[in-house]
Residue, then its C-alpha position, 0 to 999 in steps of 0.5 A: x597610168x597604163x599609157x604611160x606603163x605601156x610607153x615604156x614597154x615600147x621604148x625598152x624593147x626597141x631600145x634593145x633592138x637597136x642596141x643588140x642588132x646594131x653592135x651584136x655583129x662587130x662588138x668592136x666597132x664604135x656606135x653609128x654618128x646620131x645623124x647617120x642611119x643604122x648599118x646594114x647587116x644580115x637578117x637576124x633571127x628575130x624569133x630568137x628561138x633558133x632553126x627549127x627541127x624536125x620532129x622535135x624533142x620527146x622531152x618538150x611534149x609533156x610541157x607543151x601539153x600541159x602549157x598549151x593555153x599559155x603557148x596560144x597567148x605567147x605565140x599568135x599575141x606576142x611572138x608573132x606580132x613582135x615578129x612582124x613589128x619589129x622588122x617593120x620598126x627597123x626598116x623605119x629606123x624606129x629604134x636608132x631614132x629613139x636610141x639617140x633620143x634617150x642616149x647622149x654622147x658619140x659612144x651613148x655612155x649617157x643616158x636617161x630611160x623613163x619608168x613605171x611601174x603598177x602593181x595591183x594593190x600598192x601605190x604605182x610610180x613613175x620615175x627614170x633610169x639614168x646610166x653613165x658607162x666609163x663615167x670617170x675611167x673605162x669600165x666605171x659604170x653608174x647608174x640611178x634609178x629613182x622611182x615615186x607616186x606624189x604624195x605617197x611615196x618616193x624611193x632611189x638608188x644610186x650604184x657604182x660598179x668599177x670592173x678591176x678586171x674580168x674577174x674582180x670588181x667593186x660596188x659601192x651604193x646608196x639607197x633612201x626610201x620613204x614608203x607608208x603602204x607595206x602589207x603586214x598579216x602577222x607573223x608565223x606560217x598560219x597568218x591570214x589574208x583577212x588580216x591585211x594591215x599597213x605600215x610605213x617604212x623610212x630608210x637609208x642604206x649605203x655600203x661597199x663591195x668587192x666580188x671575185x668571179x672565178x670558175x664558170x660563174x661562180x662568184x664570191x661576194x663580201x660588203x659592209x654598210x650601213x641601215x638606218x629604219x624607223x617603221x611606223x603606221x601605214x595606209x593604203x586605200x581602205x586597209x587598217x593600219x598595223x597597230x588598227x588591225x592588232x587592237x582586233x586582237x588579229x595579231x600582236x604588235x611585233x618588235x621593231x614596230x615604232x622604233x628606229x634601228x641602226x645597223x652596221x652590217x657584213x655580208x658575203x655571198x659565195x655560190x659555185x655555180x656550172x654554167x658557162x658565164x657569157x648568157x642565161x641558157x644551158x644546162x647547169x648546177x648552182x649552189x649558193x650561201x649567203x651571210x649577214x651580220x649585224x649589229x645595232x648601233x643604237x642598242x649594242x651590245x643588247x640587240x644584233x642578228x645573224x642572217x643566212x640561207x642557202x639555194x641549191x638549183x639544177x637547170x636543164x636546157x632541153x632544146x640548146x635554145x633556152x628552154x629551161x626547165x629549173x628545180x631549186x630549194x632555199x632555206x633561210x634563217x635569223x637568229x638574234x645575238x643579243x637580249x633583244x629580239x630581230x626587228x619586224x624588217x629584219x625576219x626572213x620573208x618570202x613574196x615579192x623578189x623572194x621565192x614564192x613571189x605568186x605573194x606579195x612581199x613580206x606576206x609571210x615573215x618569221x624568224x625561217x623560211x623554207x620553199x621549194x620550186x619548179x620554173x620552166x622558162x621559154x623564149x617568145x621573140x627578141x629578148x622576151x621571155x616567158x617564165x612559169x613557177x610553182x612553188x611550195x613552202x612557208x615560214x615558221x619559228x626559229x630554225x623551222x621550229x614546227x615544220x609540218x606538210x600540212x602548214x605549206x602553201x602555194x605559189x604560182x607565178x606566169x610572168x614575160x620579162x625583157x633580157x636584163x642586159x638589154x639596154x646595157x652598152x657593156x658587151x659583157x654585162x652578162x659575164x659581170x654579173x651587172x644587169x639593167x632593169x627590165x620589163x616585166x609582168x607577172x601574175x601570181x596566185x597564193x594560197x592557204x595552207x594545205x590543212x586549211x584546204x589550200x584555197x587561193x586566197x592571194x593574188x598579185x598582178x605586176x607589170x613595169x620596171x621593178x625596183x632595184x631597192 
């Protein structure tokens, strides 16, 4: 498995090498012939960081003392080896070979990239993303990305994005998953990592969208789709399954649990948000609401919710060369609109591709949520990043019912990641808001609550391609 895992690291970052350094000069000129070496073209920054300047900025001192172990590893075990290596991979033309590899076509507007991903706990897997740019017209982008362990588990997606124009685009996409090893500790802000449970989830999910990008990167999104759920008892390893771990009386059975829900649903996402659109660094603002309706099919009019939240973020680039240093706060909410209560995969959580991911996803789940969090991110070579956050925050009953100091928690999460438009051939796949899957590792820490002592008591350990379901 870490060979395989390992593999794809390569792959993606020479991939990206030769993708950006080939096309990043003339966006307009049309790809090299496969059989034709890489164009010749300046030396580029490889350090990806910028000329260096003299005396520095007083404001990076502070990070620099505290980060300084974290500083030693990306510098003298990733920056600077990958400094060396890539070069050396382009004079050989390593990149374009492996690029006309998993490419097809003149234009490589087709291609199949192998995935994996391991994350400490869980049941790996391996799988592929396949995208076809311009697939029926010009500015039709596809892709699937299908991942699964053989005899565990199995999970894809299918998405279409059609640019309209720079501003307007529609999204259309279908999802299945069929996963027995979800972590389930019981629910409110006081629930224990002893009580670690398993249950399966089976699901279906397809639906429409259309988005309106306007000032700066500002965007508004409405869609409506389709759920069907049904959850039952999981497994994983030695964990007692969901309804083991309740007859312990560790905690009660929650709704939904054995029973199958479908949903139609209406969401919109609106956020105004002050940074230029072409890439990730400079300094900024964003305020984002998100809202979802939805109603179960099955059981209308008796069982329905309303889910929505809000983030508010400021970001500051204390260099000009991405040195980003981020405070946000997000709350989330649901609420049920009719006699029945929400369904288990319904409430808020917060782990995994949540706020706080130092947990693992859904390690803590009510009808709130409430975090807030501090990330410092910094770049280490040719699109890698590093990234740090700490993070405070739980959940708790409806409307923060029982917010109280003493029941947050912690997460700290230290994580590396490739750029997310890496590998797409779209010049402006920053700007659309259309991202590819990157590379990632990341290692967590959550802790209990604080009036419980605060002792570390969760850890996650990720490194691979995340899913996008």
């Amino acid at each position: 498995m870490k060979r395989r895992v390992a593999a794809v690291g390569i792959v993606v970052v020479l991939l990206a090498s030769h993708h950006r350094s080939t096309y990043a000069d003339s966006p307009s000129q049309a790809p090299p012939r496969p059989d034709s070496p890489s164009t010749k073209r300046p030396i580029p920054d490889y350090d990806g960081r910028g000329p260096p300047r003299s005396g520095g900025n007083p404001a990076l001192w502070l990070p620099r003392l505290l980060l300084s172990p974290v500083y030693l590893v990306s510098e003298f075990l990733l920056r600077r080896p990958l400094a060396i290596a890539i070069p050396a991979a382009e004079h050989a033309d390593v990149p374009r070979k492996l690029y006309d590899f998993f490419t097809f076509g003149r234009e490589h507007k087709l291609g199949i990239v192998p995935t994996a991903l391991a994350e400490f706990n869980f049941n790996p897997s391996v799988g592929f993303l396949a995208f076809w740019n311009d697939a029926g017209f010009k500015n039709d982008d596809m892709t699937l990305h299908a991942e699964g362990w053989p005899d565990a588990w199995a999970a894809a997606i299918f998405t279409q994005h059609i640019q309209l124009d720079r501003s307007h685009a529609v999204l259309v996409h279908a999802s299945a998953i069929r996963r027995p090893d979800k972590v389930f500790y019981g629910l409110g802000p006081e629930s224990l990592q002893s009580s670690q449970s398993r249950y399966g989830v089976n699901s279906v999910d397809a639906g429409g969208a259309y988005e309106w990008r306007f000032w700066r990167s500002s965007r508004i999104q409405t869609a409506v789709g389709v759920r069907d759920v049904s959850v039952y008892d999981g497994h994983y390893g030695i964990d007692p399954s969901l309804l083991n771990e309740a007859a312990t009386g560790a905690f009660p059975v929650p709704y939904g649990f054995g029973r199958e829900y479908t949903a139609e649903y209406n969401r919109v996402v609106g956020s105004v948000d002050t940074r230029a659109p072409a890439g990730r660094l400079g300094s900024g603002a964003r305020l984002e609401v998100t809202g979802e309706q939805a109603s179960d099919l099955r059981n209308t009019p008796a069982s329905g919710w309303l889910r929505y939240g809000a983030t508010a973020e400021v970001v500051a680039d204390l260099d000009g060369y991405g040195r980003l240093l981020g405070l946000s706060v997000t709350t989330l909410f649901v609420d049920p609109l009719g006699a029945e209560p929400v369904p288990l995969t319904e409430l808020v959580y917060l782990g995994g591709d949540h706020p706080m991911p130092g947990y693992y996803e859904g390690r803590l789940r009510d009808r709130s949520a409430a975090a807030a969090t501090a990330s410092y991110s910094w770049p280490i070579g040719p699109w890698l990043d590093g990234s740090l956050q700490l993070a405070v925050g739980n959940v708790f009953g409806t409307h923060l019912a029982g917010f109280d100091a003493g029941l947050l928690r912690f997460s700290g999460a230290l994580g590396l990641s490739v750029d997310g438009c890496a590998l797409s051939s779209n010049p402006e796949c920053q700007t659309q808001g259309f991202q590819g899957s990157p590379l990632e590792l990341l290692v967590g820490i959550g802790t209990e609550t604080f009036d419980h002592g605060g002792q570390v008591d969760s850890i996650r350990v990720m490194f691979g391609v995340p899913h996008t379901f």
